[in-house]
mmCIF file as Biopython writes it, N, C-alpha, C and O atoms, coordinates in Angstrom:
data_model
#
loop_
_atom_site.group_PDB
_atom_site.id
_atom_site.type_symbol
_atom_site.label_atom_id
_atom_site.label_alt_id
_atom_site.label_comp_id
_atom_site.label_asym_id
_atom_site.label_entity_id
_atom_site.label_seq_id
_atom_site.pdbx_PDB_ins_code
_atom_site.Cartn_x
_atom_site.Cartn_y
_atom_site.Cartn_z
_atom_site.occupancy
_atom_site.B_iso_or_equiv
_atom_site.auth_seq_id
_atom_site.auth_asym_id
_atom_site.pdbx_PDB_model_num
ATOM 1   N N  . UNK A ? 1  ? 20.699 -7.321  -26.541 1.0 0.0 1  A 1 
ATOM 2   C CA . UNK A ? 1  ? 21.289 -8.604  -26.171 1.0 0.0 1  A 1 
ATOM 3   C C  . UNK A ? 1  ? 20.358 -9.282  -25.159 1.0 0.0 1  A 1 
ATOM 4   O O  . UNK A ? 1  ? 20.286 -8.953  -23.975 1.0 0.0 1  A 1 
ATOM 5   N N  . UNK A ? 2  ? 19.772 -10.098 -25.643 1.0 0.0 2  A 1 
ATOM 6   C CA . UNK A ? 2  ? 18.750 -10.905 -24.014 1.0 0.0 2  A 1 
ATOM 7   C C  . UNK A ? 2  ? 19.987 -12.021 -23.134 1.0 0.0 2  A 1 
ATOM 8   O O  . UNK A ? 2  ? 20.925 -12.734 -23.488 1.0 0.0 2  A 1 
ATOM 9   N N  . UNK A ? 3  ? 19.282 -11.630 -21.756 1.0 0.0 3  A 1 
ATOM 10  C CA . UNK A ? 3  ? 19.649 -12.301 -20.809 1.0 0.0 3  A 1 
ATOM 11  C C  . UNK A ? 3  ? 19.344 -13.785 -20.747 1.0 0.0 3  A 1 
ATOM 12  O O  . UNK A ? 3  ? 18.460 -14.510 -21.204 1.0 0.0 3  A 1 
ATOM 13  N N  . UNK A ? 4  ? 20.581 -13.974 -19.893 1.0 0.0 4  A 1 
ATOM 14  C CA . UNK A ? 4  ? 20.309 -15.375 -19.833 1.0 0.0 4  A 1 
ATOM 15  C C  . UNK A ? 4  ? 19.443 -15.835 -18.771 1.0 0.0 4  A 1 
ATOM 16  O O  . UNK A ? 4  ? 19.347 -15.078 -17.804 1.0 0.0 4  A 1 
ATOM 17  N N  . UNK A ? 5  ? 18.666 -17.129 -18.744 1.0 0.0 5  A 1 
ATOM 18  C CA . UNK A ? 5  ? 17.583 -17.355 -18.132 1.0 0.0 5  A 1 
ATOM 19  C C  . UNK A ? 5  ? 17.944 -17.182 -16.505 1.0 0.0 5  A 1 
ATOM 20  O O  . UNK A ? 5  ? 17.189 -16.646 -15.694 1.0 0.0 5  A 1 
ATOM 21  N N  . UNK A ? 6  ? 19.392 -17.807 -16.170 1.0 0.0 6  A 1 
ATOM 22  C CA . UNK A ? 6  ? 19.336 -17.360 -14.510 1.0 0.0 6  A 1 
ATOM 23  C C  . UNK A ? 6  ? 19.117 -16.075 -14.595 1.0 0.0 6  A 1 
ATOM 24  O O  . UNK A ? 6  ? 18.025 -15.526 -14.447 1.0 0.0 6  A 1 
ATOM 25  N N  . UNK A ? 7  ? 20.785 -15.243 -14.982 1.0 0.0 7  A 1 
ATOM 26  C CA . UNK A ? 7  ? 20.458 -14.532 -14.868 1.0 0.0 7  A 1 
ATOM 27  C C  . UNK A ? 7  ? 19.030 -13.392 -15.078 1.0 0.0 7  A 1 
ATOM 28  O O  . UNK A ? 7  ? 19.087 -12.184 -14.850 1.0 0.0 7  A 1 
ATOM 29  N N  . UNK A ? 8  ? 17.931 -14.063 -15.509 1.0 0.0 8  A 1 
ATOM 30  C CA . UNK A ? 8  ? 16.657 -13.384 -15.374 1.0 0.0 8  A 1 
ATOM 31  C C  . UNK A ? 8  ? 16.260 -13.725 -13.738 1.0 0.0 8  A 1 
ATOM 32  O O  . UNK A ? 8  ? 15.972 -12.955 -12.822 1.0 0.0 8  A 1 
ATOM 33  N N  . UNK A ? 9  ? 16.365 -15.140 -13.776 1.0 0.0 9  A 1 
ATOM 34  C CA . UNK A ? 9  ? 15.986 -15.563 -12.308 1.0 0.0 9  A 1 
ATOM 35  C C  . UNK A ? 9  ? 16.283 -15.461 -11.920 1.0 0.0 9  A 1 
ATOM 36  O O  . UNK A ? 9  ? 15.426 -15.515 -11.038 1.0 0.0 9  A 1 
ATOM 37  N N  . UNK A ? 10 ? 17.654 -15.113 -11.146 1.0 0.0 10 A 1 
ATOM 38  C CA . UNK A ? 10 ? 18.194 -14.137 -9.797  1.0 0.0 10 A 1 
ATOM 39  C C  . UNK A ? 10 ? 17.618 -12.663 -9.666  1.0 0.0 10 A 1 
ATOM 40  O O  . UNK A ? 10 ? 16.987 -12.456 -8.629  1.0 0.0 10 A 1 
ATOM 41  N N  . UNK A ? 11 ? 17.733 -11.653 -10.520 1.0 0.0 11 A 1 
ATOM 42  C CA . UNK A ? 11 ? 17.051 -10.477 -11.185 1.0 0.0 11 A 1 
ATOM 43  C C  . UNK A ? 11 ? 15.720 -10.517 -10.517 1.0 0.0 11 A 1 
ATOM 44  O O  . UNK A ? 11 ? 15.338 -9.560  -9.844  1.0 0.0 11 A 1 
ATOM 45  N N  . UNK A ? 12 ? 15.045 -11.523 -10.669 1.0 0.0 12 A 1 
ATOM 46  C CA . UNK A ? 12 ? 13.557 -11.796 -10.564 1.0 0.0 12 A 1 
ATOM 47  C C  . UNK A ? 12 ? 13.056 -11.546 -9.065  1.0 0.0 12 A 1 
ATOM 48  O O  . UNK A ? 12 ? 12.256 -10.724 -8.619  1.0 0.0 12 A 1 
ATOM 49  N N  . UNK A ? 13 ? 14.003 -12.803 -8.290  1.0 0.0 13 A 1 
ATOM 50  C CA . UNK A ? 13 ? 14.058 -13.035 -7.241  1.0 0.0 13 A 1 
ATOM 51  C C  . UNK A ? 13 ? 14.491 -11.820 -6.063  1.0 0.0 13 A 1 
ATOM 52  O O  . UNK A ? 13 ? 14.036 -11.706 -4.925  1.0 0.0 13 A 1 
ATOM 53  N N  . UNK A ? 14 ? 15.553 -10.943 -6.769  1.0 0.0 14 A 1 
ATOM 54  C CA . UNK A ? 14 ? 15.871 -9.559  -5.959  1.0 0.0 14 A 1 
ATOM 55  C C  . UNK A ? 14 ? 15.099 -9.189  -5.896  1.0 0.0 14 A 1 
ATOM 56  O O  . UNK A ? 14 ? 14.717 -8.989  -4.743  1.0 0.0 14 A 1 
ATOM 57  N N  . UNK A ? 15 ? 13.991 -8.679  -7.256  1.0 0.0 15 A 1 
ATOM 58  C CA . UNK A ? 15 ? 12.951 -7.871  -7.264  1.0 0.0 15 A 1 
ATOM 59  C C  . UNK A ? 15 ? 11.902 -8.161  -6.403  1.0 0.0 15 A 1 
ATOM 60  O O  . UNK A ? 15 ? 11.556 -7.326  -5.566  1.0 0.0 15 A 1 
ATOM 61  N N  . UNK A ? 16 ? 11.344 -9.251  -6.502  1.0 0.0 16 A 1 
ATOM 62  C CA . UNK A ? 16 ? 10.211 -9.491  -5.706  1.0 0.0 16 A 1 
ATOM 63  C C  . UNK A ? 16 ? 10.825 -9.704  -4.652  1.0 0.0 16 A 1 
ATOM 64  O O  . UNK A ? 16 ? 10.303 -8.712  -4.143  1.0 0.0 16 A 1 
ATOM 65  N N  . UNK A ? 17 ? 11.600 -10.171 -3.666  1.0 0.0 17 A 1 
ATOM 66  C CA . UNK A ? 17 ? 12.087 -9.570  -2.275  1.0 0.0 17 A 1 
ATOM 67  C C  . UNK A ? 17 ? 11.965 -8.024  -1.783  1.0 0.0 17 A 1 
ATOM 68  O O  . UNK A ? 17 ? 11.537 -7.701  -0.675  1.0 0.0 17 A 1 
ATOM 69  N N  . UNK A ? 18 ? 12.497 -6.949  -2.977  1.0 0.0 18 A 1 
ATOM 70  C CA . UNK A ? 18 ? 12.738 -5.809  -2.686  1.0 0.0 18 A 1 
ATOM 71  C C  . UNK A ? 18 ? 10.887 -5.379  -2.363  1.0 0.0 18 A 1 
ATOM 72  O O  . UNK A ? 18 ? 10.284 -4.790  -1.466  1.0 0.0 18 A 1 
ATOM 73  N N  . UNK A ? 19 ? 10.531 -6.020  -3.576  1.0 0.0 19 A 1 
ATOM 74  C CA . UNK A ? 19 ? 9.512  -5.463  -3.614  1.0 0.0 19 A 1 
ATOM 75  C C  . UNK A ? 19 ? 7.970  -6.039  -2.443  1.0 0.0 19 A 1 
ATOM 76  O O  . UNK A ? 19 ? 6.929  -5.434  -2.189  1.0 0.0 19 A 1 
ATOM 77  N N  . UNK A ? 20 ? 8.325  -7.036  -2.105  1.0 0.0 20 A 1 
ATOM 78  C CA . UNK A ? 20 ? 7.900  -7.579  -0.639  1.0 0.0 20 A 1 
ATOM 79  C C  . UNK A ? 20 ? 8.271  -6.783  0.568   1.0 0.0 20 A 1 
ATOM 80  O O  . UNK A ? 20 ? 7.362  -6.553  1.366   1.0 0.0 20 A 1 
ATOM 81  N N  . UNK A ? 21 ? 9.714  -6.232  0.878   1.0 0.0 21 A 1 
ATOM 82  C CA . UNK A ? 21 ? 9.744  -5.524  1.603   1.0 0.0 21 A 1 
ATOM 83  C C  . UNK A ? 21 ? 9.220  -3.977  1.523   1.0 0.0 21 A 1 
ATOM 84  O O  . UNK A ? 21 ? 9.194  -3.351  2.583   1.0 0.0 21 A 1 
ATOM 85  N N  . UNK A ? 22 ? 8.855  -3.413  0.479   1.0 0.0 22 A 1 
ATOM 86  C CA . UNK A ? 22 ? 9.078  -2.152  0.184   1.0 0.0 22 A 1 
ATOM 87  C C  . UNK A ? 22 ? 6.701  -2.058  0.481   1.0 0.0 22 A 1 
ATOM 88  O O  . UNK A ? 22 ? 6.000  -1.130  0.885   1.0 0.0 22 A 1 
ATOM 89  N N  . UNK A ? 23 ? 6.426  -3.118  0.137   1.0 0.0 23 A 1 
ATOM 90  C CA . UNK A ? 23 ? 5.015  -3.231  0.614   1.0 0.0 23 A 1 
ATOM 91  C C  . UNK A ? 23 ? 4.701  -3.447  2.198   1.0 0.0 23 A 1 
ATOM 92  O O  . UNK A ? 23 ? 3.678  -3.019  2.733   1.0 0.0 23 A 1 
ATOM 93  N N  . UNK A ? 24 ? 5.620  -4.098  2.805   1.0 0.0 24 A 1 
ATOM 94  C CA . UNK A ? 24 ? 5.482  -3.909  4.368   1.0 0.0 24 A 1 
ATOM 95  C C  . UNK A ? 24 ? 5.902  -2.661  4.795   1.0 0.0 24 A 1 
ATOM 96  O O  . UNK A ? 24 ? 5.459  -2.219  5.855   1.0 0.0 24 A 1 
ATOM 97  N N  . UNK A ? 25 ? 6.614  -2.088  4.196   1.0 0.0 25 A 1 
ATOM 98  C CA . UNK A ? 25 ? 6.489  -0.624  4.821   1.0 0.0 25 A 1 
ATOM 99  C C  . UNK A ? 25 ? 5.566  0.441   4.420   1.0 0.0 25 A 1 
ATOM 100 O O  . UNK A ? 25 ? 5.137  1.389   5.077   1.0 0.0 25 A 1 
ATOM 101 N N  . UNK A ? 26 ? 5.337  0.073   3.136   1.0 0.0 26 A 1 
ATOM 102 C CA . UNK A ? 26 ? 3.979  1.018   2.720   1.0 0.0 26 A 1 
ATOM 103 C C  . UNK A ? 26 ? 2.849  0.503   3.595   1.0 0.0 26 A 1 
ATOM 104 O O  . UNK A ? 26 ? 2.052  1.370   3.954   1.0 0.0 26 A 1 
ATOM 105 N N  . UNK A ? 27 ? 2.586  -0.955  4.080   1.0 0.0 27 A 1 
ATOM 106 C CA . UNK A ? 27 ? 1.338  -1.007  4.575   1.0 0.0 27 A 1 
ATOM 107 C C  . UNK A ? 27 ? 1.478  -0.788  6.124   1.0 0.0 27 A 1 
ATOM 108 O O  . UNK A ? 27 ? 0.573  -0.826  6.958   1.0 0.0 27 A 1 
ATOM 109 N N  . UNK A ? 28 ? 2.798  -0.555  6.321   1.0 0.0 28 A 1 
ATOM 110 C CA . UNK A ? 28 ? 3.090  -0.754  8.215   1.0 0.0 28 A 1 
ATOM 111 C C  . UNK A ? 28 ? 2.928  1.223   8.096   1.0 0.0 28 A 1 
ATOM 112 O O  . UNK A ? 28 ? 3.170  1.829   9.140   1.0 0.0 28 A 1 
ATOM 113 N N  . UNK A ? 29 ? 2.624  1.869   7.128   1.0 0.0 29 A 1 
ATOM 114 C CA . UNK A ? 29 ? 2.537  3.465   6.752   1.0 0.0 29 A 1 
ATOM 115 C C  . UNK A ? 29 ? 1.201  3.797   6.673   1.0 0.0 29 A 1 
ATOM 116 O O  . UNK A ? 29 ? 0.800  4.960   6.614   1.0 0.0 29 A 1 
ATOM 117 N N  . UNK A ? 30 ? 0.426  2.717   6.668   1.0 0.0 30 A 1 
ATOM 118 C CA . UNK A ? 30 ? -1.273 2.509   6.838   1.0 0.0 30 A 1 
ATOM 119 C C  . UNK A ? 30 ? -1.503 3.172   5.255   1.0 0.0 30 A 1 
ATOM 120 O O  . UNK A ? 30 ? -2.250 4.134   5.080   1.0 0.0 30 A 1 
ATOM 121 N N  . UNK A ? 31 ? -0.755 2.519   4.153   1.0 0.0 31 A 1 
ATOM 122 C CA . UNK A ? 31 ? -1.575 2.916   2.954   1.0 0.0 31 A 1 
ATOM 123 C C  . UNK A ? 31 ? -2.642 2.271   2.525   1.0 0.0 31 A 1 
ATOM 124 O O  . UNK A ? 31 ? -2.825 1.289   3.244   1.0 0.0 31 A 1 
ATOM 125 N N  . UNK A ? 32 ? -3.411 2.360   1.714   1.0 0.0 32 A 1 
ATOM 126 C CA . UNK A ? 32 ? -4.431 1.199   1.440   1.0 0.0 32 A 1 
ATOM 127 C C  . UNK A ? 32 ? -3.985 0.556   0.093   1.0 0.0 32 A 1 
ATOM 128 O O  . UNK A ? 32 ? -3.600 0.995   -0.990  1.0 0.0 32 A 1 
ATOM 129 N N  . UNK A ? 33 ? -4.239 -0.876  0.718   1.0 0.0 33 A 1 
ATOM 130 C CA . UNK A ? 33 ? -3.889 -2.063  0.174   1.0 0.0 33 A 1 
ATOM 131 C C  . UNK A ? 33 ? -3.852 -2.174  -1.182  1.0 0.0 33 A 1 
ATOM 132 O O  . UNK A ? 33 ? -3.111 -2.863  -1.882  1.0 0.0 33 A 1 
ATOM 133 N N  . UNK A ? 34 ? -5.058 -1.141  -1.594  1.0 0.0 34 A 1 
ATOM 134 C CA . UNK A ? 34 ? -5.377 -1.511  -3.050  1.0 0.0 34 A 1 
ATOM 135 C C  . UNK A ? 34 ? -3.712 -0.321  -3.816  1.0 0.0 34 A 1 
ATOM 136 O O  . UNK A ? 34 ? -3.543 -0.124  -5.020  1.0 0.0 34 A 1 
ATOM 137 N N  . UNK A ? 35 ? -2.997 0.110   -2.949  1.0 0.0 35 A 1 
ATOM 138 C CA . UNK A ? 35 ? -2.252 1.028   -3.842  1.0 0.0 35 A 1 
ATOM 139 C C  . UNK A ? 35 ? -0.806 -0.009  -3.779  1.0 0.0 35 A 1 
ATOM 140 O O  . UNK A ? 35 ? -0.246 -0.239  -4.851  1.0 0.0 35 A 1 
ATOM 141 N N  . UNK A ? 36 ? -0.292 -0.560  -2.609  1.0 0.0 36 A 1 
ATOM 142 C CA . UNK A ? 36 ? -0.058 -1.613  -1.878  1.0 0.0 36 A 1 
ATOM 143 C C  . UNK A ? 36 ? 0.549  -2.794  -2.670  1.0 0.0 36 A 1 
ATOM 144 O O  . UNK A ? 36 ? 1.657  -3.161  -3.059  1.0 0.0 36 A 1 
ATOM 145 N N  . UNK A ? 37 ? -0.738 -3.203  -2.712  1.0 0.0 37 A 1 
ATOM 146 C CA . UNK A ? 37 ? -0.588 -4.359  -4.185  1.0 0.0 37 A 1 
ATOM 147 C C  . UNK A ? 37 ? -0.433 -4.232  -5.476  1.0 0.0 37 A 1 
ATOM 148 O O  . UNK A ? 37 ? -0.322 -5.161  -6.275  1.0 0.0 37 A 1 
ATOM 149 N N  . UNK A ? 38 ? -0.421 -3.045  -5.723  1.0 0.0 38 A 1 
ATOM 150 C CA . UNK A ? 38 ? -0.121 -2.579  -6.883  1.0 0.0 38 A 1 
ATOM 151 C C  . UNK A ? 38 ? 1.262  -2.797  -7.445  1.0 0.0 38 A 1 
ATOM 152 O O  . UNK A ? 38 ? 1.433  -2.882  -8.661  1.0 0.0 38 A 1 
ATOM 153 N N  . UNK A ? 39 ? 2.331  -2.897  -6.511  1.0 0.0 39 A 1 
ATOM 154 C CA . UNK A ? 39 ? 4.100  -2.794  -6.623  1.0 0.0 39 A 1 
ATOM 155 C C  . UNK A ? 39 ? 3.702  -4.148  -7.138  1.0 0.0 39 A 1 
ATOM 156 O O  . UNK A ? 39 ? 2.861  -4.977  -6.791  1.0 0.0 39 A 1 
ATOM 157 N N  . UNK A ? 40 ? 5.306  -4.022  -8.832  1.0 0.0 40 A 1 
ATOM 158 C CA . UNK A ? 40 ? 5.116  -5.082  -8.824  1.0 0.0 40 A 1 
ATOM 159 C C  . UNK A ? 40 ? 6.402  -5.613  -9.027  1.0 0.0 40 A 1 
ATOM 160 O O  . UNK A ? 40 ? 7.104  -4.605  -9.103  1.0 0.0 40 A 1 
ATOM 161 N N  . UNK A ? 41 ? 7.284  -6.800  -9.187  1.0 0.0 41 A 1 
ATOM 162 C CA . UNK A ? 41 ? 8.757  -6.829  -8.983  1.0 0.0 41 A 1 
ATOM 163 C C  . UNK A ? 41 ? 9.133  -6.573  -10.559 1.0 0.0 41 A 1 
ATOM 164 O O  . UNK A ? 41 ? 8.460  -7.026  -11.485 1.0 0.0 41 A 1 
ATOM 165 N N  . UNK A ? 42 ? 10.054 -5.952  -10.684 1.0 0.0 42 A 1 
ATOM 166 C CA . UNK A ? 42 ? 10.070 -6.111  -12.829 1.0 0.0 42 A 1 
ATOM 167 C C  . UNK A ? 42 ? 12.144 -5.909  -12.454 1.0 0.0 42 A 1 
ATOM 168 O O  . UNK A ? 42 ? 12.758 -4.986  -11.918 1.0 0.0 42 A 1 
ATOM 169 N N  . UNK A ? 43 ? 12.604 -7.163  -13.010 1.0 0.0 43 A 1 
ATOM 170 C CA . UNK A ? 43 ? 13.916 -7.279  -12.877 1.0 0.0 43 A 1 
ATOM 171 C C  . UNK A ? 43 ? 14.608 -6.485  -13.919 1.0 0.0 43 A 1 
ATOM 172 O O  . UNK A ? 43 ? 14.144 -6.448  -15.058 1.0 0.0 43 A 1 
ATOM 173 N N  . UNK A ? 44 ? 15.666 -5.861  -13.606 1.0 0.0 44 A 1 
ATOM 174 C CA . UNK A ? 44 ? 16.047 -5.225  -14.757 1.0 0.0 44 A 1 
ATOM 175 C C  . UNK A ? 44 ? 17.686 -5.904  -15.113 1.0 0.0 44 A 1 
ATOM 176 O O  . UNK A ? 44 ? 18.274 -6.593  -14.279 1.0 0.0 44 A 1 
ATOM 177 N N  . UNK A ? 45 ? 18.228 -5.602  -16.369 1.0 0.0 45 A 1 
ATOM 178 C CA . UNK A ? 45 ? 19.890 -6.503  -16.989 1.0 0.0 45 A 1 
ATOM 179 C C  . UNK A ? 45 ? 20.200 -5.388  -16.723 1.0 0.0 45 A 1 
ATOM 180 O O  . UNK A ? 45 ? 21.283 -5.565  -17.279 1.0 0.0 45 A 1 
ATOM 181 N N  . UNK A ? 46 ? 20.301 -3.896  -16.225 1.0 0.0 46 A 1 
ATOM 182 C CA . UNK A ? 46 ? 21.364 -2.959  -15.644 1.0 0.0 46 A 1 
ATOM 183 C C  . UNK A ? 46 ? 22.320 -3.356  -14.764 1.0 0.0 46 A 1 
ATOM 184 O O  . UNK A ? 46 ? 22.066 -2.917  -13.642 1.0 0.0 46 A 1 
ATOM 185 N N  . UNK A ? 47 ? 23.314 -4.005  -14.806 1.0 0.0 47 A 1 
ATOM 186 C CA . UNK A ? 47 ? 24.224 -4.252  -14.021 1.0 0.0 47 A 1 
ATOM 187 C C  . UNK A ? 47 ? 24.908 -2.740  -13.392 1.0 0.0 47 A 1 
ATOM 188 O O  . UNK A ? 47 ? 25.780 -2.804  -12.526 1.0 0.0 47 A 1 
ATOM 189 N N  . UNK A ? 48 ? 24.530 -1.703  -13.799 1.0 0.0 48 A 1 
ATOM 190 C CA . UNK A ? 48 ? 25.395 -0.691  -12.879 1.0 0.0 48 A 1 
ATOM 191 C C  . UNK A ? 48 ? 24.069 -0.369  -11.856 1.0 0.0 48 A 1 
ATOM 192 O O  . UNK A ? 48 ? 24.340 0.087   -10.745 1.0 0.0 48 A 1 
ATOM 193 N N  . UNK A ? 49 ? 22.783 -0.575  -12.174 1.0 0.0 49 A 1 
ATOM 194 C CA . UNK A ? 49 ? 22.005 -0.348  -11.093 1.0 0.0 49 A 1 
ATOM 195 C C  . UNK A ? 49 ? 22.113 -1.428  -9.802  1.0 0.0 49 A 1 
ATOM 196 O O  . UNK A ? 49 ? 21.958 -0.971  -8.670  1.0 0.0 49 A 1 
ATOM 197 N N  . UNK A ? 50 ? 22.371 -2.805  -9.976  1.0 0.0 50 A 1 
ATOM 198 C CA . UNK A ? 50 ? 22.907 -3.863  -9.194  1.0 0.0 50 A 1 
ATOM 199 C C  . UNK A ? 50 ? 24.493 -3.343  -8.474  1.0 0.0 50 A 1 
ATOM 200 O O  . UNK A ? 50 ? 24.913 -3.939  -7.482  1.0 0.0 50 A 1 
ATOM 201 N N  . UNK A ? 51 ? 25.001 -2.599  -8.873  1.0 0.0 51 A 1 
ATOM 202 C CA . UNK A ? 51 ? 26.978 -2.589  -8.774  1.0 0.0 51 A 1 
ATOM 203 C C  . UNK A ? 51 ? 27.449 -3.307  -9.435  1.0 0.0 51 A 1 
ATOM 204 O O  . UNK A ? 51 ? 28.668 -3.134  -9.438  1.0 0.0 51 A 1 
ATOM 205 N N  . UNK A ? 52 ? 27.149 -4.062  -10.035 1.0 0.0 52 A 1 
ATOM 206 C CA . UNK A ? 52 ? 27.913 -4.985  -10.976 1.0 0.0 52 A 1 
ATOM 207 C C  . UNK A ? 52 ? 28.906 -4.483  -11.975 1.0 0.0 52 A 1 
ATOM 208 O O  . UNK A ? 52 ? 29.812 -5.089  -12.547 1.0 0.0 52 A 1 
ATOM 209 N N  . UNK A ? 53 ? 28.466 -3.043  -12.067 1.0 0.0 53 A 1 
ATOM 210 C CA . UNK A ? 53 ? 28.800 -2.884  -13.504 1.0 0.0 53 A 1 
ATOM 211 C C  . UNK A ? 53 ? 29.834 -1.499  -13.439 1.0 0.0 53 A 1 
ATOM 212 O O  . UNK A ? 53 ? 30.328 -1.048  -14.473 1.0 0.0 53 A 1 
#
């Protein structure tokens, strides 16, 4: 069943937040950058991984 376009774009938007924060702590952990930048946000339609579901 594909998602609907918000709902991709909210999804989207969690992810790359999570995943913005989850790189300041890897780099405030002194990893190197190049592993760092590697995270990348990928939204998922699991609503039981959200609670939604």
């Amino acid at each position: 069943m594909p998602m609907e376009m918000q709902t991709y774009r909210d999804g989207h938007k969690v992810a790359a937040e999570a995943t913005e924060s989850i790189r300041g702590v890897m780099a405030g952990l002194g990893l190197p950058e190049g592993v760092v930048l590697r995270l990348t946000p990928i939204p998922t339609s699991n609503a039981s991984i959200r609670g939604d579901g």
